[in-house]
C-alpha positions as CSV (number, residue, x, y, z in Angstrom):
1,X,-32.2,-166.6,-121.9
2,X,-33.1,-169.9,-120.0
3,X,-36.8,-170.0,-120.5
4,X,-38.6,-173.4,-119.2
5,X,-41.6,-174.8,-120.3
6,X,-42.5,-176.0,-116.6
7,X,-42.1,-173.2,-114.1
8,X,-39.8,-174.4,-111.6
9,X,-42.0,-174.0,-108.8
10,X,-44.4,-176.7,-110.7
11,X,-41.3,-179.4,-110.8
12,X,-40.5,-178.7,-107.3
13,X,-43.9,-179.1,-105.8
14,X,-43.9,-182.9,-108.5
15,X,-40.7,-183.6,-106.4
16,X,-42.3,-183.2,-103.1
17,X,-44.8,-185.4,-104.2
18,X,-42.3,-188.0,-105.4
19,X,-40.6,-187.7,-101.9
20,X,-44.2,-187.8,-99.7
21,X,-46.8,-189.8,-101.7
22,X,-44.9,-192.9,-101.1
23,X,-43.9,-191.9,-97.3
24,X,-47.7,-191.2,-96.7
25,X,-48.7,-194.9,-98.2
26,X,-46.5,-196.9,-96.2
27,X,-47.7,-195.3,-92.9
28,X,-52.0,-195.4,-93.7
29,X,-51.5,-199.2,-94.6
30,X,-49.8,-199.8,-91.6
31,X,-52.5,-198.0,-89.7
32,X,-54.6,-199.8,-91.8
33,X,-53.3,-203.2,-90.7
34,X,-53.1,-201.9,-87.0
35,X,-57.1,-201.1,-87.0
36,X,-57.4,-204.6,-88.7
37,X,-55.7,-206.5,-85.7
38,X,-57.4,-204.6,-83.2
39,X,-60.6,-205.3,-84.9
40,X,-61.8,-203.2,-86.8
41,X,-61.9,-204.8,-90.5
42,X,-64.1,-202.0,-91.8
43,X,-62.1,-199.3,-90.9
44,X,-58.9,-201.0,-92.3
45,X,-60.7,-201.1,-95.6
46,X,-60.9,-198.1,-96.1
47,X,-57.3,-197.1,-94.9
48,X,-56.3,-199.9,-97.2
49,X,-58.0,-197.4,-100.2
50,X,-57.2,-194.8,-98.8
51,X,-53.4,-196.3,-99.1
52,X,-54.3,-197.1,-102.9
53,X,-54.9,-193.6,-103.6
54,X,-51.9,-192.8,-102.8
55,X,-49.7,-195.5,-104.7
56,X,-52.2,-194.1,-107.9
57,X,-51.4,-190.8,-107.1
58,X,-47.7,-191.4,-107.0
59,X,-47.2,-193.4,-110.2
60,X,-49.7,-190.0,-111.7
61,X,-46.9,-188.2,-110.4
62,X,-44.0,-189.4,-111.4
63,X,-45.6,-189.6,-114.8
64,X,-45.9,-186.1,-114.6
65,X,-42.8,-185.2,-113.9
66,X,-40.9,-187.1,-116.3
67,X,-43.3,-185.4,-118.7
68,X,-42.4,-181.4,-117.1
69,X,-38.5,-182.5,-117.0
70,X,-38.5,-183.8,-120.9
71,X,-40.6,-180.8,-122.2
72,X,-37.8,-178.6,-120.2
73,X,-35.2,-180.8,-121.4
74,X,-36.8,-180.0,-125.4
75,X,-37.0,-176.5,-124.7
76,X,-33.2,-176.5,-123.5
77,X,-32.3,-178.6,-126.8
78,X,-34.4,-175.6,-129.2
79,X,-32.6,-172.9,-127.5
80,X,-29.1,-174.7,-128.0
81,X,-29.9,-175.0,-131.7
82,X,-32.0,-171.6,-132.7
83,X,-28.5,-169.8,-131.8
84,X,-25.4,-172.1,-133.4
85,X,-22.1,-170.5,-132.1
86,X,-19.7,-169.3,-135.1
């Protein structure tokens, strides 16, 4: 029986966040930067937070999926050793 802490579909939605979240950054700050040189400071503040967010809500991410893999790795480990072969 291979029973997970973390539901799969949890991990794999964490991944696509790993993969996206930074993809998403990269392209709002350099939006931001674009509205700052055609001058509009204000606008590339915000774009510049907005760009924050997401860098925050990778690394709150990646946390959390090093978390869900090691409790799936424990749960592997307690399975392994509740049923020693002979």
């Amino acid at each position: 029986m291979n029973r997970k802490l973390v539901p799969r579909g949890i991990t794999l939605l964490l991944m696509a966040g790993i993969l996206t979240l930074p993809i998403a950054a990269g392209v709002v700050l350099a939006i931001s930067a674009l509205l700052t040189a055609m001058g509009d400071p204000l606008g590339g503040v915000v774009l510049k937070h907005i760009a924050m967010g997401c860098g925050i809500l990778w690394v709150v991410d990646l946390a959390a999926l090093v978390l869900a893999e090691g409790l799936n790795s424990l749960a592997e480990s307690n399975e392994h050793d509740e049923h020693p072969k002979p």
